[in-house]
N, C-alpha and C positions, 0 to 999 in steps of 0.2 A: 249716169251722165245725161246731161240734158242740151238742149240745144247751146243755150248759153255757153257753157261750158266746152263743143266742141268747136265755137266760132272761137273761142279765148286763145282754144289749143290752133287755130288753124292759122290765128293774125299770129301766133309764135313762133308757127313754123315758118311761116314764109318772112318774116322778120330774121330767122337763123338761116333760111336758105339763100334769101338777096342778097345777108354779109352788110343788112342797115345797121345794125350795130354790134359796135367792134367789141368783142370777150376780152376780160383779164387775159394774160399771157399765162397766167396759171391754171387757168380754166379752160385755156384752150389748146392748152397743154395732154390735159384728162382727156377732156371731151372733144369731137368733132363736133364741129357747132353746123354743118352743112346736115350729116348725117342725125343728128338729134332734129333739124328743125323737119327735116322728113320722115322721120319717125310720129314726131309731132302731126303733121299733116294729113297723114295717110290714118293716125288714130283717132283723129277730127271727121272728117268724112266717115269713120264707119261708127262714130258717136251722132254726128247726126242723123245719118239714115238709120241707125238705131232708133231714136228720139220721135223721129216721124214714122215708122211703123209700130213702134209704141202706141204712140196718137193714133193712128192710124185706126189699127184695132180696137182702141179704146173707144173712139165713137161708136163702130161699130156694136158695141156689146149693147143689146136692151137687157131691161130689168122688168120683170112681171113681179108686181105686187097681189097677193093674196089675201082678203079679206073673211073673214068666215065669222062669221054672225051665230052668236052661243043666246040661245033663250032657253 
């Protein structure tokens, strides 16, 4: 998961936890849509600070190239 993807999950959640827009009756029947959009939120935040200590380390890492010279 990438950042992208946990700002996606986090306008969702807070989208199902304000109650901006209203679920089929069938749907909200199944699912709590308060509790999915927190589910939603709290998976966002640990996708992003995933994503950024990903990066994080990844700059981190150098590469030594090795040349050796055959005559």
């Amino acid at each position: 998961m990438g950042i992208g993807l946990g700002i996606v999950l986090l306008v969702l959640g807070l989208i199902l936890v304000t109650d901006a827009v209203q679920l089929p009756q069938a749907i909200e029947n199944a699912i709590n849509g308060q509790a999915l959009g927190w589910i939603f939120i709290i998976v966002s935040v640990i996708a992003i600070g995933l994503s950024l200590a990903m990066n994080r380390q990844r700059n981190k890492t150098t590469h030594v190239e090795e040349r050796r010279d055959y005559r």
